[in-house]
N, C-alpha and C positions, 0 to 999 in steps of 0.2 A: 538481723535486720538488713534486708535490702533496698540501698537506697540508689535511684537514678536521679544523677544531679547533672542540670543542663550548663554545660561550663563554655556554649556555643559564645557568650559574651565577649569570652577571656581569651577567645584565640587571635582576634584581631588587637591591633592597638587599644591596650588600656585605658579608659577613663575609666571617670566613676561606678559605673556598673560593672565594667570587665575587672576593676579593681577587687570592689566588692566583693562578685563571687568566685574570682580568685583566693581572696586570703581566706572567707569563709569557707570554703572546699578543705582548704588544707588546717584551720583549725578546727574542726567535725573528723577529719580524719584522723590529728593528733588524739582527741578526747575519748573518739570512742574506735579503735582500732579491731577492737573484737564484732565490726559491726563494716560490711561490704557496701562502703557510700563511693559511686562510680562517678567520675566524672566522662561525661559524652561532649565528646566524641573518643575519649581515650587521652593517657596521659601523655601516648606516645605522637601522637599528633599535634599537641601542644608547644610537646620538645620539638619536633620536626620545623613545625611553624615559627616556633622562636630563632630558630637556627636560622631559618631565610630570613627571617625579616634583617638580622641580624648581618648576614651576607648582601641583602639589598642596600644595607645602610652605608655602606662602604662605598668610599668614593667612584674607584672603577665601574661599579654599578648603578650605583643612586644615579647618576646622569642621564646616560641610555634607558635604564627606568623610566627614570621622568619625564625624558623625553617621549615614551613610547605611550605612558600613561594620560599626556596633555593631549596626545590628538586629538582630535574631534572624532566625533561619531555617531552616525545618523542615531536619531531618538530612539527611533524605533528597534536599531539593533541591543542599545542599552536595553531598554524594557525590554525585549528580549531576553537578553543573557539574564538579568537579575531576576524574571520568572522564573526561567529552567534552574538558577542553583537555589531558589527558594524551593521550588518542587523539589529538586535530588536534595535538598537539608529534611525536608521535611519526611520523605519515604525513608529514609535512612535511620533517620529517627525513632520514627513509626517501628519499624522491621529492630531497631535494638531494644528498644520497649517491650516488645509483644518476644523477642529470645530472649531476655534478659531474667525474668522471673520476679520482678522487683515487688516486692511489698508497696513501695511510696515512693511519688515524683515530685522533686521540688522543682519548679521553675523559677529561675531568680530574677527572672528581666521579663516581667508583665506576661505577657499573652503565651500562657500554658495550650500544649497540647493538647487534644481530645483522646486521652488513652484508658483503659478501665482499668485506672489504679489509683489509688485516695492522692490527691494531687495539691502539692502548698504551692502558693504561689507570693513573690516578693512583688507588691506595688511600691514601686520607692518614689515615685510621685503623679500627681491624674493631672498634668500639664499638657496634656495632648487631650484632654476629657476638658478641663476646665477651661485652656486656651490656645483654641486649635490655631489661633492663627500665628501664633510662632512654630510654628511644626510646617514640615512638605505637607502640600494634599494628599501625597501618596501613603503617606502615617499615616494621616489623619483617619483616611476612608480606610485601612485597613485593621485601624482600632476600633472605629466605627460597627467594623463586620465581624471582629472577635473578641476583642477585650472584656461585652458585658457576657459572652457569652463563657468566656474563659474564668472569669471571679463565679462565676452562677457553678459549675463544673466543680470549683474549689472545697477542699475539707476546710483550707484553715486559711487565711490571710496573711502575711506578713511585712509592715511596713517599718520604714526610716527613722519614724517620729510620730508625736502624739498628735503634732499639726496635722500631718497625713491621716493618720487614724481617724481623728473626728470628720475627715472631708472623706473619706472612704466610707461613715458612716451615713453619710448627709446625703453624698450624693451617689452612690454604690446601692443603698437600700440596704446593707451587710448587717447582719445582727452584731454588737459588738462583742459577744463573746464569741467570734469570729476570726477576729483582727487580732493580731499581737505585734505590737512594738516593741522592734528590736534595734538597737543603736549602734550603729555601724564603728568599725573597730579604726584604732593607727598601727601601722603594720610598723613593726620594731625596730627599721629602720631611721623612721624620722626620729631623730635627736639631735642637740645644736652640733653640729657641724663642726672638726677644729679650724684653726684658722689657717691650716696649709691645704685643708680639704676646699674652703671657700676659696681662698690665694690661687688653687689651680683651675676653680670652673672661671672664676673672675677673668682669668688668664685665657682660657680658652672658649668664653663668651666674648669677650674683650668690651669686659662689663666693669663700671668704675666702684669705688668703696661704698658709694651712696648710691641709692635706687629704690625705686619703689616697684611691687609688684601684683600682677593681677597673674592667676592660673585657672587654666578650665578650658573647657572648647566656647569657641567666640559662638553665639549663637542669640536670635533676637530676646531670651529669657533671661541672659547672664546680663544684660546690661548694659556691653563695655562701649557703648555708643556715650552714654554720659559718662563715664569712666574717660576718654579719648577728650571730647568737649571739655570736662573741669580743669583737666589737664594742660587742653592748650592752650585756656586763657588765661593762663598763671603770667606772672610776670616774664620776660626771658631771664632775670636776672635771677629769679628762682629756677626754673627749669633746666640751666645750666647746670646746678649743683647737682640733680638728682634727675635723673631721666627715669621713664617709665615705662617698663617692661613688661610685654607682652606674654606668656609661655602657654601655647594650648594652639591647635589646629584652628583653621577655619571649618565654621561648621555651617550646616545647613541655612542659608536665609540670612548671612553674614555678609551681603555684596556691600550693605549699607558699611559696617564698620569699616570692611575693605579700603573701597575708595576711601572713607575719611582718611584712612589710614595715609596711603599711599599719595591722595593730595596735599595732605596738612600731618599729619601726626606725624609720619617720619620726618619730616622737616624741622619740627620745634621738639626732638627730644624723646620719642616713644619708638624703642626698638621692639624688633619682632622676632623672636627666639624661632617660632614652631613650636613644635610636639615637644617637649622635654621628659626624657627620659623619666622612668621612674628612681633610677639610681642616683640618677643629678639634683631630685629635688631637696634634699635635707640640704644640703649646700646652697644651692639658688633660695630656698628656705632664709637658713640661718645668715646669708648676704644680706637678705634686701632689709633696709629700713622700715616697711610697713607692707603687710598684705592687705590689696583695696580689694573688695569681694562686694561688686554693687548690686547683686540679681535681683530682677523680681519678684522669682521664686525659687524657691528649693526644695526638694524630698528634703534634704540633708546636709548635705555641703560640706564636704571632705577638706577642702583646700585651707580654710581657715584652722580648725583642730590641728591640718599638717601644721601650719604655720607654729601656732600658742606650742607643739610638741617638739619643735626644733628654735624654742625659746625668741621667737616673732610673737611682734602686736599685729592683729588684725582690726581692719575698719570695713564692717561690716553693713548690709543693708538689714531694716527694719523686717523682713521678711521671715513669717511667723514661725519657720522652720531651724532657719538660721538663728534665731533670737531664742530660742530654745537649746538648740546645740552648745551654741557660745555661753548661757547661763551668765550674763553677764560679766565675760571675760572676756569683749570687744567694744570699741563704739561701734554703735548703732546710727544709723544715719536715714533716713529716707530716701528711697531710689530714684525719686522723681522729683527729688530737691537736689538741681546743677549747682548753685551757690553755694549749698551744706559741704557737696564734694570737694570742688574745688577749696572753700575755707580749710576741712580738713586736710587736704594735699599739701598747702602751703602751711599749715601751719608746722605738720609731722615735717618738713623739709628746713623750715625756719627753727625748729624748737625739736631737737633733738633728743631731749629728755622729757617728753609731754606723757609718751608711750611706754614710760619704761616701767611703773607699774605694773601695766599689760603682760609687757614680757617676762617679769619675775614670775607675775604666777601662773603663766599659761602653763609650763611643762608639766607641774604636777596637778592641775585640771585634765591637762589631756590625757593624763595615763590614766584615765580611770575607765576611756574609752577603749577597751582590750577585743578583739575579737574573740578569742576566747571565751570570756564570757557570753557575749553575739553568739557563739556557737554553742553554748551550753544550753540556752534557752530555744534554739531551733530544734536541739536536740529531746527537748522537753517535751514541744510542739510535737515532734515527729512520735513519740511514745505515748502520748498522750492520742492520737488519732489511732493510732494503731492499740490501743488499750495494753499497753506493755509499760514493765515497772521501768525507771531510768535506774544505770548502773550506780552502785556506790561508787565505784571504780570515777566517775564522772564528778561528781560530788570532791570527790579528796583532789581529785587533779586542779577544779576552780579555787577549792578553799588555799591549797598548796601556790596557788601561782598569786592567788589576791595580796599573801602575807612575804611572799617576795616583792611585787608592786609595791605594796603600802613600805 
């Protein structure tokens, strides 16, 4: 079996989705080896890319970067440039497609290609379908022009969570024997952290023993607008003990958190990490005090599971996806209740052992979340379209790695 797997997510900075189909690429490749699943644009470009960014990150560099990257620049030349390398992504594409020979094309980041080969596609959430106005217009109108026509195109479906599934059913039109939910993995890394691992990010965040933390890209979906507000009307005399840490880019339609930030937040107590590595998080993890995770929505939501799997409590929003993920192994809170937040904040700050429940049993909840498995069941998907039997070979590898977990 030939598979073409679009791994274009994973070449830039990782969140969610470049995470995603990052670790599902390489557990599909562990399981079924006797089986030619490509990742495009090539492994070898991946590596190349990591190595820059890599080189970029570096002091000598990152400056002049940044500097070079903050200019301004007429609008027009931006639309520009981001047309022409959306065109040369897409011919390139196209042209490895059509030499490639593939039996089957997975697209794992929404809007699939129009290629003539049975085509899966991962919807891991319809937040630009359901609520265009936390999205650029430039999304917007361009899911608007492909997205139903790219699910319409599709063999087979695959989403997050069953929250997703039933609103891919409702409002997609999808037949549900269509859809399959598959439940994204914690990559083997996150586990608590020792305490000379945590002693040196602490050291080199120059982050104190207590803190609370929120992860993700800032964005008008995640929240952190009320997350920032419950926080800064804590007492100072709480706030002092436990400041609140930021870790995640600014993301699109963030100007709002921004300024709060920059007027008031950093003032009373909420520091702003950036991007954190994905090597740094099991430590920044097993540090903080409590992961706040206040969205309005989610496909899925990775950052709490990290949390329960590197032995954190998370405080969770009521958010039909998340509240499913968690299986009640979070408080739950309403998003749109600033008082709830805020009570919660002070209280995990005041009352040090309120949460610890949480964190006894998050670790072995979260392991049950394996990619592997995630990839045994896309693998299902993918044989099942193609009306081909799945290996036993596939079979003895899950049952073999479940009774090592357990």
């Amino acid at each position: 079996m030939r598979v073409l797997f679009n791994g274009a997510s994973a070449l830039r900075r990782r969140t969610g989705v470049g995470h995603s189909a990052w670790h599902l690429y390489h557990a599909l490749v562990r399981l079924a080896p006797q089986d030619h699943i490509w990742l495009y644009p090539g492994v070898w470009w991946h590596r190349r890319l990591a190595g820059f960014r890599q080189a970029v990150a570096s002091p000598q560099v990152s400056r002049p970067v940044s500097r070079l990257l903050s200019a301004p620049a007429p609008k027009w030349l931006r639309q520009w440039s981001w047309q022409l390398a959306r065109g040369f992504y897409a011919a390139h594409f196209h042209l490895a497609a059509r030499l490639g020979r593939f039996d089957l094309y997975h697209e794992p980041n929404l809007v699939p290609f129009a290629v003539p080969t049975p085509t899966v596609v991962t919807v891991h959430d319809l937040s630009v379908l359901l609520y265009p106005q936390w999205h650029p217009p430039e999304r917007v109108r361009r899911h608007e022009a492909a997205f139903a026509r790219g699910v319409a195109r599709a063999a087979h479906i695959l989403v997050d969570s069953e929250a997703v599934r039933q609103e891919a059913v409702r409002h997609l039109g999808v037949s549900p024997a269509c859809i399959t939910t598959i439940y994204c993995g914690i990559a083997e890394h996150f586990r608590p952290a020792s305490s000379e691992a945590i002693a040196a990010l602490r050291q080199r965040w120059h982050l104190p023993p207590r803190y609370l933390l929120y992860v993700g890209t800032i964005e008008p979906r995640k929240n952190v607008l009320t997350l920032l507000r419950a926080y800064c009307d804590l007492p100072p005399t709480v706030r002092e003990h436990c400041p609140l840490v930021l870790g995640g880019l600014w993301g699109w339609k963030s100007e709002p958190e921004r300024q709060f930030w920059e007027e008031i937040g950093q003032h009373r107590g909420v520091r702003y990490l950036g991007y954190v590595a994905d090597e740094d998080l099991p430590a920044l993890y097993s540090g903080a005090t409590a992961l706040l995770y206040p969205s309005y929505y989610e496909g899925f939501g990775l950052p709490p599971l990290e949390m329960m799997a590197c032995g954190g409590a998370a405080i969770i929003s009521t958010a039909a996806s998340l509240q499913e993920i968690a299986g009640g192994n979070a408080v739950a809170l309403d998003p749109h209740d600033l008082p709830a937040w805020r009570k919660a904040m002070e209280r995990t700050i005041r009352e040090p052992d309120w949460l610890e429940d949480y964190r006894r049993r998050g670790p072995h909840y979260a392991a049950a979340f394996r990619w592997d498995r995630a990839a045994k069941t896309v693998l299902e998907v993918y044989h099942r379209i193609l009306n081909r039997p799945l290996s036993e070979t596939i079979d003895d590898l899950t049952q073999s790695q479940s009774r090592q977990a357990a």
